[in-house]
N, C-alpha and C positions, 0 to 999 in steps of 0.2 A: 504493500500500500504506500502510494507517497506521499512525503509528509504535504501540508499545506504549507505555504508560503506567508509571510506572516502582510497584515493588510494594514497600507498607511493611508490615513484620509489628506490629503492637503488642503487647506482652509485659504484661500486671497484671493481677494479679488480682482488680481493682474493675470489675466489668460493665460500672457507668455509664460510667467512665471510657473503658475499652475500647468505649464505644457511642458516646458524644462525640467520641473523636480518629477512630475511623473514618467519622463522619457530616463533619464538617470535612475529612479527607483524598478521600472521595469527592464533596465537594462543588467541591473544586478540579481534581478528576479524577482522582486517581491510583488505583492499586489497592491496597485495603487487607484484610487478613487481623487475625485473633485468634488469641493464645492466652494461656489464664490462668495455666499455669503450665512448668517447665523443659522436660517430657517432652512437652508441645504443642508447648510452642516450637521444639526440635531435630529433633521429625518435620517441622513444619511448614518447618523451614528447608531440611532435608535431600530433599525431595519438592520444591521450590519455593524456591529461594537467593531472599531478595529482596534489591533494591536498598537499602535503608538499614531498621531497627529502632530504635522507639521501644523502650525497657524501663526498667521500673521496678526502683526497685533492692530494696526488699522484697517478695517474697512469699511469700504464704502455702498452707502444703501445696503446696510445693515442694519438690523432691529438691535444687536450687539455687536459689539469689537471682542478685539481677541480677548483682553482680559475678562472680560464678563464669561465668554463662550471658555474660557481655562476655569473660571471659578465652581462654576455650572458643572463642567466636568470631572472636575475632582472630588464632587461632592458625589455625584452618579457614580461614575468610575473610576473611585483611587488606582487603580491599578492600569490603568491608560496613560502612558508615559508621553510625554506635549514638550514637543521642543519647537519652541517661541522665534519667530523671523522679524527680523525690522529694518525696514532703509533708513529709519528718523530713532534708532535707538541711543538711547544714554544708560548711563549707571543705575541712575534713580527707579527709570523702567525696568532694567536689569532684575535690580535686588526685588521690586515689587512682584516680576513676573514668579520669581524664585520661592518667595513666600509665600503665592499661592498656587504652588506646588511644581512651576515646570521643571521639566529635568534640565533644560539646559536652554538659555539667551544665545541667539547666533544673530547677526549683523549681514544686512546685505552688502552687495554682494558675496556671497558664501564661497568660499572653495569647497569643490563636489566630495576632493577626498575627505577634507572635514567632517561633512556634513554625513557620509557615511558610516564615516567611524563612530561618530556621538549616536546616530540612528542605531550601529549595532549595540553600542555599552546600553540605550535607552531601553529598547528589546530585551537584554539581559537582567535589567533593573525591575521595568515593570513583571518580568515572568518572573521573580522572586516575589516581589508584592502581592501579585496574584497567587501563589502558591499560599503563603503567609494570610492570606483573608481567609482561603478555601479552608486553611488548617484551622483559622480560626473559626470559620461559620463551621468546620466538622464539630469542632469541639465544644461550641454553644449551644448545637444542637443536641448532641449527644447527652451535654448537660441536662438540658430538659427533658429530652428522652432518657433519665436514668438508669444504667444496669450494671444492677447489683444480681438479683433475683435468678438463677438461671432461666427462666423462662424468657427473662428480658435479654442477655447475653445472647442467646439464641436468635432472638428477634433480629439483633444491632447486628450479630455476625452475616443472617441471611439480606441485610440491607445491605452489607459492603459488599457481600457478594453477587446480588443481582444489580444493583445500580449502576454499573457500570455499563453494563448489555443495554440492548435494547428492549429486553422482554415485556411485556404489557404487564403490570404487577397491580392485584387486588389486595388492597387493606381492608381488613374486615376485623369486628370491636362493636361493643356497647359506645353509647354518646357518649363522649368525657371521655374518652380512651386514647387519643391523642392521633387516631385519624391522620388527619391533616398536617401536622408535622411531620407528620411519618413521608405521608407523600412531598412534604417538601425538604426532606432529607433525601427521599430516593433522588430527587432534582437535581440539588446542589452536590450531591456522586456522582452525577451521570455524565456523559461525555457533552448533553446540550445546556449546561449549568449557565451559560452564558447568554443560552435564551430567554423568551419569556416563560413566565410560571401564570398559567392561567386558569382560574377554575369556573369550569361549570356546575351552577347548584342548582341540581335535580328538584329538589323540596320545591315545590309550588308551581311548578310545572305546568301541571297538569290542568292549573286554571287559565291559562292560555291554551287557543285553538291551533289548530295543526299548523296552518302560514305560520302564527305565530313563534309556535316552536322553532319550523326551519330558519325562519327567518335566526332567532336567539344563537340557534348550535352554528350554522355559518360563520355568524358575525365573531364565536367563540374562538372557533376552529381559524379562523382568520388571522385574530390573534395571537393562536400559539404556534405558528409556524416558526421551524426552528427552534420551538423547547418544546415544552409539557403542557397536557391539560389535564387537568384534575376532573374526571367525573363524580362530584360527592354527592354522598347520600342517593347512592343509583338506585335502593331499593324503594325511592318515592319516585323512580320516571315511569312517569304513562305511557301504556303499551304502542300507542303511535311514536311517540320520541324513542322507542325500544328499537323498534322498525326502522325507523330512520339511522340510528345508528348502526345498525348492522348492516346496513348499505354504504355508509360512508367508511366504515371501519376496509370496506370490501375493495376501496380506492387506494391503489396501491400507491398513487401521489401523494393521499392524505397519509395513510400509514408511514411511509418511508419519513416524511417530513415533521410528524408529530409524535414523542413519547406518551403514551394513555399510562394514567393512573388512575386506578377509579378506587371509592373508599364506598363501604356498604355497612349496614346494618349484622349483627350474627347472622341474623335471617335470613338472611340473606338466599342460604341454600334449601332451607325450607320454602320457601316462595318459589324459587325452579323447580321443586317436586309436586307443590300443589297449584302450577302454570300461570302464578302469577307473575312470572318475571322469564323472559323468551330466555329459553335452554341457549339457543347456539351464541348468543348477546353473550350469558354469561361466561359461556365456554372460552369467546373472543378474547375478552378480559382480563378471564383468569388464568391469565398461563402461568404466572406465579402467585401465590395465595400466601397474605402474612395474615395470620390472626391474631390481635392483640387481646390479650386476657384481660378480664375487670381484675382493679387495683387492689379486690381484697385474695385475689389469686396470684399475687408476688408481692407481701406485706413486708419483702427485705427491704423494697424499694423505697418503700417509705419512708423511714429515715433520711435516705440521699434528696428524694424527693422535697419536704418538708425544708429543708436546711435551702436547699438550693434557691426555691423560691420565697423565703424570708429572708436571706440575704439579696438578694434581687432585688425586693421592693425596699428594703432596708439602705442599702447602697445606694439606688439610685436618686434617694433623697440624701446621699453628703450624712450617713448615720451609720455604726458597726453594727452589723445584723446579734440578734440575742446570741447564746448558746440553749440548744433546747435540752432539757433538765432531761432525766430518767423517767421522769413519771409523766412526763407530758408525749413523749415518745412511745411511756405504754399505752397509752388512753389514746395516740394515734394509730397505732398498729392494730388496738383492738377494734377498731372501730370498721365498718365494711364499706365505706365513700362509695355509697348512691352510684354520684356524680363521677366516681373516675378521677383519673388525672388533673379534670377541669376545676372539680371542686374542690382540693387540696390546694391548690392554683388561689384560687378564690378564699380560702381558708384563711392561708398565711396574709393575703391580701391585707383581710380584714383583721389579724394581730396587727400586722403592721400600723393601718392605721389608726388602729384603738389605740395601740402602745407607742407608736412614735415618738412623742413629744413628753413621755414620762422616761426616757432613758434608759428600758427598760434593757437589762443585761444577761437576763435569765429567764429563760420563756419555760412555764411551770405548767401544770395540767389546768392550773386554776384561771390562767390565761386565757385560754381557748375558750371558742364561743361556745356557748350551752349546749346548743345540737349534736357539741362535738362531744362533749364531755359526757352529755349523756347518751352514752354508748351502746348500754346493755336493756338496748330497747325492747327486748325479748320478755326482759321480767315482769311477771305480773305482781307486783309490791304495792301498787295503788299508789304510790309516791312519782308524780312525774313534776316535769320541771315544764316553764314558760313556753317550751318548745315541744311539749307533748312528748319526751323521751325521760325513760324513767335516769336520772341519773345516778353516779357511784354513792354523792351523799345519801340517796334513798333505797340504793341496794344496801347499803351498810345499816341503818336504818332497822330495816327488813331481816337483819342477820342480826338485830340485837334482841329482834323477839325469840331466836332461838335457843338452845341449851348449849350448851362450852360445845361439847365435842361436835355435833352440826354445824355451828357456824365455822369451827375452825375448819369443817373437812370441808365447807362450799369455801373457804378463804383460800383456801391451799388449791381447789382446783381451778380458778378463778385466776388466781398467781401464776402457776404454772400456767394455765392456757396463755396467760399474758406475755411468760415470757419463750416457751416455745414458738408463737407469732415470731416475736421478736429477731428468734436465731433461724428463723426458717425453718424447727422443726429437729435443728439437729442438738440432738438430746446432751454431747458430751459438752457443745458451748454454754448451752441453758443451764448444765449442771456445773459448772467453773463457775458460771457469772453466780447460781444461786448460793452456791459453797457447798455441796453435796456430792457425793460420790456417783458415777454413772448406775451404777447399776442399782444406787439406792434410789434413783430417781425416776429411772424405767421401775422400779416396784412402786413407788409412789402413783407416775401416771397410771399402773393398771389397777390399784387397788380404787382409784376415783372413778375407773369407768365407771366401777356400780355405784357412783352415786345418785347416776340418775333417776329419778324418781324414786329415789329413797325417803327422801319428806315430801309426796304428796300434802298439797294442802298448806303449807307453809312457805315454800318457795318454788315456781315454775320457773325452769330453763328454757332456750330454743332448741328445738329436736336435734339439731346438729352440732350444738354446743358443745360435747365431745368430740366432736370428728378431730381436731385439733393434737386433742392426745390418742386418739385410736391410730390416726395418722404418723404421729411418731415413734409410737409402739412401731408399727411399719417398717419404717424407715431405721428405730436403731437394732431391729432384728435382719434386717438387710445388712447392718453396718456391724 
């Protein structure tokens, strides 16, 4: 395959000039474009990013000069290296242009070998900047997509490994599962990172008529030529947009030219079996299938999760994020977030700005908003809190109407449940962190199985409120 040749736009508005450096840049190889003035130059960039821009800092009948059209661009594309031309330059211009950001001030008339030399270091300058964002946007993503969990390690492994391809890849997840990032992680891996990221959303669809639909996916598809289009929430497109897409999908123009990512509901594949959603549509799409688990199905993450986005919102007001306590950490892992991803997002949001402006330095259970804290929504104790959730004050409550040894054995499995969440399950961490012996604490977890229903009438559980330790029983007779 040969490589590409890397693309320089020239910006002046002197023809010759603009005839000159493109006969010199194609004589070397590269690829070169014109434009003579602002409104050429930001379609021309916006249709086609290139690799490095000569421009000139006057022009004329222009809506901007050069320095506005360099400013403009460094805020779009830092990594587009701009080396500045002038027949009326000075120092003063020099330094200005320099500060906001060219790589290099050159003076008319130019010498050619100059101009190419700086051309190649500019090339080799901006492909480190570029590299250096990519790494960084991998790694702010990946931030927010946390993995700790191995179910999530799994995930992040199968996104480096398919995003590069061009494969059509299906995200599928509860709401709040993080969808949408996902697919704009498969993007910014992919080889069109440099296109556009477009999405279409499915969800409402259907209350527009047919024209109207074509008319919407055209105008979508239009847009994403040369990157990605996101089909979200496909399990709400109506059965004519279904049809339509499997025609267009069938266009080996639009295919070649467009990365499809589409993000769906679990349901997804239930709805192909019971012919609500076209069999071959899905087939099209899913040539690779990520499924992302609800967040109370990888409760490692949680921690990472939590910390990451209360420093987030903590930092980006000028403020050192809390440290989260022990106990606010078990009252988040115990907890099953609805909401996913979104609402832990949402969660720390709302510490953040309760606690903001009190300094706060240590983020405690007692912190957290009420919905949070009351967790063990399952109990029926008759004690519920402002949010309709029984919370720990009113389970404790509930445990003091019992006798010594009942309330200690529901403490103790309670504890334990809290903190096997904690360690994922694996009994020898949960048993260091509690100060216990391994094998006294797998005798511990099996003698609480039976306590289910052992005080009818005085305390109810949820049915699967053991699975947690039946679970690691599992798991440390596996280990």
């Amino acid at each position: 395959m040969v490589a590409m040749m890397p693309h320089i736009l020239i910006i002046d508005d002197e023809k010759d000039i603009r005839s000159l450096l493109k006969e010199i840049l194609e004589d070397e190889g590269y690829h070169a474009s014109e434009a003579a003035h602002s409104e050429a130059a930001l379609a021309s960039i916006q249709q086609n990013k290139p690799d490095l821009m000569i421009l000139d800092i006057w022009l004329e009948n222009s809506d901007m000069d050069g320095m506005e059209i360099l400013e403009h661009v460094k805020k779009t594309h830092p990594d587009v290296p701009v080396l500045m031309i002038s027949g009326h330059g000075n120092i003063e211009m020099a330094v200005k242009a320099m500060k906001l950001g060219a790589y290099e001030f050159i003076e008319k008339p130019f010498n050619s070998d100059r101009l190419l030399m700086m051309i190649e270091r500019a090339l080799e300058a901006g492909k480190l900047v570029s590299e250096n964002l990519g790494l960084k946007k991998k790694i702010d993503l990946f931030d927010e997509f946390t993995a700790v969990d191995p179910k999530t390690v799994a995930i992040r492994q199968a996104l480096e490994k398919h995003a590069s391809g061009n494969s059509r890849i299906m995200i599928t997840g509860l709401s709040g599962s993080g969808k949408t990032l996902l697919a704009r992680t498969v993007h910014d891996l992919s080889s069109v990172a440099k296109g556009p990221f477009v999405i279409l959303e499915c969800t409402g669809m259907a209350a527009q008529n047919e024209a109207s639909q074509k008319s919407h996916v055209d105008s979508v598809l239009l847009q994403a030529r040369g990157g990605s289009c996101v089909l979200q929430n496909i399990h709400d497109m109506p059965k004519t947009m279904q049809g339509m897409l499997v025609s267009m999908l069938q266009n080996a123009e639009i295919s070649a030219q467009i990365r499809f990512i589409s993000t769906a509901h679990s349901a997804i594949i239930q709805m192909v079996k019971q012919g609500q959603f076209k069999e071959d549509l899905f087939y099209r799409l899913n040539v690779v299938q990520i499924d992302v688990p609800p967040l109370k199905d990888r409760k490692q993450d949680i921690p990472e999760l939590a910390a990451y986005y209360l420093r987030k919102f903590f930092t980006a007001r000028g403020k050192a994020a809390p440290k989260i306590q022990d106990d606010a950490l078990l009252v988040l892992q115990k907890f099953d977030w609805p909401g996913n991803v979104r609402q832990i997002k949402n969660t720390m949001e709302n510490v953040a700005m309760t606690h903001l402006e009190a300094g706060l330095m240590m983020l405690k259970a007692e912190h957290l908003p009420s919905d949070i804290r009351g967790f063990m929504t399952g109990a029926k104790s008759g004690h519920h809190d402002a949010n309709g959730g029984s919370d720990v004050g009113a389970l404790v409550l509930n445990w003091l109407s019992l006798p010594l040894k009942d309330a200690r054995a529901f403490f103790e499995k309670f504890y334990i449940e809290a903190q096997m969440d904690r360690f994922g399950g694996n009994i020898s961490k949960a048993a260091d962190y509690i100060g216990m012996e391994r094998t006294a604490l797998h005798r511990k977890i099996k003698s609480l199985e039976e306590l289910e229903g052992s005080s009818e009438g005085q305390i109810s559980t949820k049915e699967d409120q053991t699975q947690p330790l039946k679970a690691a029983i599992s798991r440390g007779q596996a280990s």
